[in-house]
C-alpha positions in Angstrom: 0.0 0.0 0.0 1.1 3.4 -0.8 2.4 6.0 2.0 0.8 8.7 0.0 -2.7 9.4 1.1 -5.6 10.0 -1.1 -4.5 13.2 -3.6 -6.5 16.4 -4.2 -6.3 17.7 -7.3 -6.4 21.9 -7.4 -8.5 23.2 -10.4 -6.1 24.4 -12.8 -6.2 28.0 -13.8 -5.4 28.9 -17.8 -6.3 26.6 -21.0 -5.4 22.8 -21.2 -2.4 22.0 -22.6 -2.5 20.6 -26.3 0.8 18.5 -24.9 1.5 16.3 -22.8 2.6 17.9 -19.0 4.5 15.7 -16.9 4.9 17.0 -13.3 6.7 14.6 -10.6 4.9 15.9 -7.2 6.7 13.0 -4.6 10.0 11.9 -7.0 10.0 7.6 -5.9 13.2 6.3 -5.0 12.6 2.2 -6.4 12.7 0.7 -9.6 12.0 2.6 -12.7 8.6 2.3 -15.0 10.2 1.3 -17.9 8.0 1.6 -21.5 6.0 -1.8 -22.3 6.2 -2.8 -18.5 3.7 -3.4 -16.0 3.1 -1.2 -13.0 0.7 -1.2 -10.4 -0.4 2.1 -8.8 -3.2 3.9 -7.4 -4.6 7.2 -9.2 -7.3 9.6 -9.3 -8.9 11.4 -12.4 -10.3 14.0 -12.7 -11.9 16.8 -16.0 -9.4 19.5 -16.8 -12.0 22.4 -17.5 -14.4 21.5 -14.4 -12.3 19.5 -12.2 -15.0 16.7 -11.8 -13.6 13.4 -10.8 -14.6 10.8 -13.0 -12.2 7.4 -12.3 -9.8 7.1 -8.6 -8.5 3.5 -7.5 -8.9 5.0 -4.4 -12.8 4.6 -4.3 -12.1 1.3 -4.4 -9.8 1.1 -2.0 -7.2 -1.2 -3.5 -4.9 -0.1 -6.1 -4.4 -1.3 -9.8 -2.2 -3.6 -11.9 -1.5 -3.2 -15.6 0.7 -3.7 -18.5 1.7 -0.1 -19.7 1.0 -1.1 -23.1 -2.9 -1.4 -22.5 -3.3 1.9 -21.8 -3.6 5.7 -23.2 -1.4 7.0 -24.8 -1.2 10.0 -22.1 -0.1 7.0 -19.5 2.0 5.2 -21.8 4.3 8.4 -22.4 4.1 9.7 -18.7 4.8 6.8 -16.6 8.3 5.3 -17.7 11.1 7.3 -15.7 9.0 7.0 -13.0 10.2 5.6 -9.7 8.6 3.5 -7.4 7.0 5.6 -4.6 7.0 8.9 -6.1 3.4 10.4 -7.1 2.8 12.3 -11.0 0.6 14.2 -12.6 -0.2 14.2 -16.2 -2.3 16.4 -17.8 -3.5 14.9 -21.2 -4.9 16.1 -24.0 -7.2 14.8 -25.6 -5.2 13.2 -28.2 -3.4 11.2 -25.8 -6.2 10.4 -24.0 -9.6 9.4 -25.6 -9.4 11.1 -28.8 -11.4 14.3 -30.2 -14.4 12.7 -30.6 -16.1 9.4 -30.7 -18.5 7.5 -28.6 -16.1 7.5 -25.3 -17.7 9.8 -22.5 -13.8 11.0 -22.0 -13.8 11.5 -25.5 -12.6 15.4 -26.7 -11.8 16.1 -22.6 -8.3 17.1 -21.1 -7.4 14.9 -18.7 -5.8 15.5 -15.6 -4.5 11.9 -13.0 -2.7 11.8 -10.2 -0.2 8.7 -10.4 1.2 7.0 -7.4 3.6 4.3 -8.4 3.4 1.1 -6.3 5.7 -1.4 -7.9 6.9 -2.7 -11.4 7.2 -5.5 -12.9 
């Protein structure tokens, strides 16, 4: 289980990013994420332009496990370099994310997660 409690993500004043924005908050001092990998972590999600939380790990009170290459593009670029134990942000656009448009509800949103990194495998 992490050490980190539960995050809080602070609206974000300004307009989304059309890149990717990769901010380490708790820099983790274990293994590295390495691309194609598998981690497992807890997060939280939330809507860049109204803050609403739409996906945590911590509502379900057990964190996740995952092979990096399963998921969005957004995770699969801001993860490796990432150290066991530290906590990241991302903020995603939506081309990283769910695409422009299409039938995802996430779809055409900018993203923003809170990452903690758990282990690697």
């Amino acid at each position: 289980m992490s050490g980190l409690e539960r995050p809080e993500i602070e609206p974000i004043d300004g307009p989304a990013p059309e890149v990717l924005v990769i901010e380490d908050l708790v820099v983790g001092d274990g293994a590295e994420a390495k691309a194609g990998g598998r981690v497992r972590v807890h997060y939280l999600g939330v809507d860049f332009e109204s803050g609403e939380e739409f996906d945590a790990s911590w509502n379900r009170g057990e964190s996740i496990e995952f092979p990096l290459s399963g998921l969005i593009a957004g995770w699969q670029e801001g993860i490796p370099g990432m150290r066991v134990g530290g906590r990241r942000q991302l903020i995603i656009p939506p081309d990283l994310a769910y695409g422009r448009s299409g039938g995802h509800r996430l779809s055409g949103r900018t993203l923003v997660f809170v990452i903690d990194l758990l282990g690697v495998q």
